[in-house]
Wavefront OBJ file of the C-alpha trace (Angstrom):
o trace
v 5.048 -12.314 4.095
v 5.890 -8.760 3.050
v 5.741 -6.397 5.797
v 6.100 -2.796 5.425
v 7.412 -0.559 8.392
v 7.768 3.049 8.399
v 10.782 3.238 11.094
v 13.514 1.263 9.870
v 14.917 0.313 13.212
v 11.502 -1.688 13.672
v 12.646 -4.470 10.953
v 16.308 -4.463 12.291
v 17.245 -6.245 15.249
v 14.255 -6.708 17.001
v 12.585 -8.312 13.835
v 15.047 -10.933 13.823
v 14.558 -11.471 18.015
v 10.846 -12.028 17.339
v 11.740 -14.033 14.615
v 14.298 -16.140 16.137
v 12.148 -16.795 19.203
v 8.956 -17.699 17.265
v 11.023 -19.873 15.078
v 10.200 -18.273 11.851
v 11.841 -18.523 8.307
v 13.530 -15.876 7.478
v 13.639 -16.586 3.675
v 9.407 -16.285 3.566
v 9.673 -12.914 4.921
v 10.551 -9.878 2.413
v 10.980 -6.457 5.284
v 10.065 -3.225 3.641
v 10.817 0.246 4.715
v 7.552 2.348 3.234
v 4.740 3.965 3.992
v 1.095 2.170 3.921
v -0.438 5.019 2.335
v 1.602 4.207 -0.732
v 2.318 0.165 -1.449
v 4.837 -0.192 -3.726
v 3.383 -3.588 -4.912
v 1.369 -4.554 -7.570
v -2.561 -3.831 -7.859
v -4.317 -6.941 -6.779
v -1.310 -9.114 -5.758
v -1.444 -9.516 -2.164
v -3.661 -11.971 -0.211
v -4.632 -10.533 3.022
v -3.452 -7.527 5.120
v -3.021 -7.910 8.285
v -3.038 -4.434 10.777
v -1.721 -5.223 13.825
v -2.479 -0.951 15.999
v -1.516 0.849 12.550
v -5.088 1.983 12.186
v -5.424 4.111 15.200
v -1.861 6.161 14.487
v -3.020 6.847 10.727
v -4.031 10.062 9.748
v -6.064 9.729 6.689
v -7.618 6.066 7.252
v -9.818 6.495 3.845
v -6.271 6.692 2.544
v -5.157 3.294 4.091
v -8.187 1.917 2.927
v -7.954 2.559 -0.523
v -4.214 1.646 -0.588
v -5.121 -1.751 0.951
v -7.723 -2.651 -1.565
v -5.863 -1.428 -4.386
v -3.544 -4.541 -3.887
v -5.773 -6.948 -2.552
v -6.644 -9.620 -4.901
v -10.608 -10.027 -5.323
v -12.746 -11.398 -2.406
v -9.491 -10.908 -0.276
v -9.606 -8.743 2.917
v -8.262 -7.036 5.695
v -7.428 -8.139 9.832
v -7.534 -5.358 11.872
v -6.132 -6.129 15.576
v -5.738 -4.285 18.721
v -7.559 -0.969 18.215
v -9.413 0.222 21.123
v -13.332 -0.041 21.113
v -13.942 3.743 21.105
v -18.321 3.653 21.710
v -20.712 6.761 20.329
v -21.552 7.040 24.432
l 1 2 3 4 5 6 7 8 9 10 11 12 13 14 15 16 17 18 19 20 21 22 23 24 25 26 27 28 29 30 31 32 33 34 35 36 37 38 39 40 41 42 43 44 45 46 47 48 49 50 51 52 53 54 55 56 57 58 59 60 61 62 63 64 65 66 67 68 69 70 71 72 73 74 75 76 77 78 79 80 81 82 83 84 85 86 87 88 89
């Protein structure tokens, strides 16, 4: 797991209290301080992104978009989670 956070307090100490109480393994999990509009990983190297309410605070989403499929392997994809379902009414 590689996540990438733009505030670095938000992979400090309460990153290791979430991962203490969910009983995760520390040594899977690689903590990144970046932006999502510019990956620092390889082109077509990473499984699956997972968005858990990044989407809604982005400014350019065709940005995100093209940054996340840039480094998505082939017929890989994206989770996006807790957005708000915003209707054309």
């Amino acid at each position: 797991m590689h996540p990438v956070e733009i505030l670095k307090h938000r992979i400090g100490h309460p990153f290791e209290h979430c991962l203490k109480m969910m009983s995760g393994v520390s040594s899977k999990i690689f903590r990144y301080v970046g932006s999502f509009y510019n990956l620092k990983f390889e082109s077509e190297s990473i499984g699956i992104i997972y968005l858990a309410q990044e989407f809604n605070h982005v400014d350019n989403p065709l940005k995100l978009i093209v940054e996340s499929d840039r480094v998505l392997k082939n017929n890989e994809g994206m989770i996006i989670v807790g957005e708000h379902y915003i209707s054309f009414f």
